[in-house]
N, C-alpha and C positions, 0 to 999 in steps of 0.2 A: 502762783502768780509769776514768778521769774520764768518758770518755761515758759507759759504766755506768752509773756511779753517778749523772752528773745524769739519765739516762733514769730510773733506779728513785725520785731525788728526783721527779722531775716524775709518777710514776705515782700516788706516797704525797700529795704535792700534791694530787691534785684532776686531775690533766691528762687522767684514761683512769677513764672512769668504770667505777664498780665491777661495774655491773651487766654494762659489757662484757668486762670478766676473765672473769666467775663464766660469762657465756653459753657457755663452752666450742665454739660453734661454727666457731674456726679452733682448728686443733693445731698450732703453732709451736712451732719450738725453736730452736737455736743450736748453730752448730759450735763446739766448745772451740778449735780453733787459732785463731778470730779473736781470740778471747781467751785467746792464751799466756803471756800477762803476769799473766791475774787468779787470784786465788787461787779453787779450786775451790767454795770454800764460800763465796765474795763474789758470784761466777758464780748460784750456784745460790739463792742468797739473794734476789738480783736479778731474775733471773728468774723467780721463785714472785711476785713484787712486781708483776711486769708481765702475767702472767697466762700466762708460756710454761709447756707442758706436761712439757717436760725440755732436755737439752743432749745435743744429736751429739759421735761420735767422740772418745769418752771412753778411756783407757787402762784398761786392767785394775784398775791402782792407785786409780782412782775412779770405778767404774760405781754402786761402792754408796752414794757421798755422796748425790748428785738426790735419794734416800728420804728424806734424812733431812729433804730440803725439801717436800718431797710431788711431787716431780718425776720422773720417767722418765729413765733413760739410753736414750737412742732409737735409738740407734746405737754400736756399742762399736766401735773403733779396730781395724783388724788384723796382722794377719801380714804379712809382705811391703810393698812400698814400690810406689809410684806406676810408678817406673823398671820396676820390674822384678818381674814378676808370671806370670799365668796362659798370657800368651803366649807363654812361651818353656817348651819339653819340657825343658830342660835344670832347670827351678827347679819341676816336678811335686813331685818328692820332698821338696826341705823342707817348701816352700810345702802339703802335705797334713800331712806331721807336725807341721809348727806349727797347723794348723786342725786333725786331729782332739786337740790337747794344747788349743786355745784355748775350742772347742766347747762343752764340756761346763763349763767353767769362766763360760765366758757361761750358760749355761743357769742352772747353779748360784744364778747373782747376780742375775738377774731381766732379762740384757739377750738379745732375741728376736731382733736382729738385728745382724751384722758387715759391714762392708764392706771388699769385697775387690778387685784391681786388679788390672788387666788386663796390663798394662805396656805402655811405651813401645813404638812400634811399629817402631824402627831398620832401615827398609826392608823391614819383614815386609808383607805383603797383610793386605786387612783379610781376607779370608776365611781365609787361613791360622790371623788371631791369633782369630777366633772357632772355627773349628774346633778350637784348641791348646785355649784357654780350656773349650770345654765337653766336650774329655778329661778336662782335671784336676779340672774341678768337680763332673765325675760322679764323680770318688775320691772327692769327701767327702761325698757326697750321702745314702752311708749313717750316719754319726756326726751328721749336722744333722739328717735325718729322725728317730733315734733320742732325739734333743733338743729335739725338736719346735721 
């Protein structure tokens, strides 16, 4: 929180000039877990300060704060965990009913994109775990396409 917050002092200072905020020609954002400590609406307050366009890998519980900064959730947080994901047939079946229950609740709140995980590769072939992976991501292909 203390970098934070002297980065957004030193923005309001003088340090980052106005003109290169408003130029909108870089889209930057920020992954929420580097800052798990800040509270969501110091994150986003901050960020609007510095000229970032939203904050990554937002939970469901605050995809819709960023708006109220004029900022974008750029990425909403998913289902399933790093470990343990897409490449394993055994984890198809939640891992699709938790994406087509998350899906349409992102779409809902204004966030276009999830990120989703492959999982850990615990002596799997890489081809195996991409072959596994684009089984089960074809299951949800229809509920994302229908949510644009």
């Amino acid at each position: 929180m203390l970098k934070l917050a002297a980065a957004s002092a030193h923005v309001r200072a003088g340090g980052l000039s106005a003109s290169a905020v408003r130029a909108g020609r870089l889209n930057q954002s920020v992954a929420r877990w580097c800052f798990a400590r800040t509270p969501i609406n110091d994150l986003c307050a901050s960020g609007k300060s510095m000229g970032l366009m939203g904050i990554d890998l937002l939970g469901a519980d605050e995809w819709l704060v960023p708006k109220q900064y004029g900022l974008q959730c750029t990425m909403g947080n998913s289902f399933g965990t790093i470990p343990v994901g897409f490449n394993r047939l055994n984890q198809h079946d939640k891992l699709v009913a938790d994406g087509e229950a998350m899906i349409p609740q992102a779409a809902a709140a204004g966030v276009h994109k999830i990120v989703v995980f492959s999982g850990n590769r615990g002596g799997m072939s890489d081809g195996e775990g991409i072959a596994n992976c684009i089984t089960g991501l074809k299951r949800l292909m229809p509920v994302a396409e229908q949510h644009g």
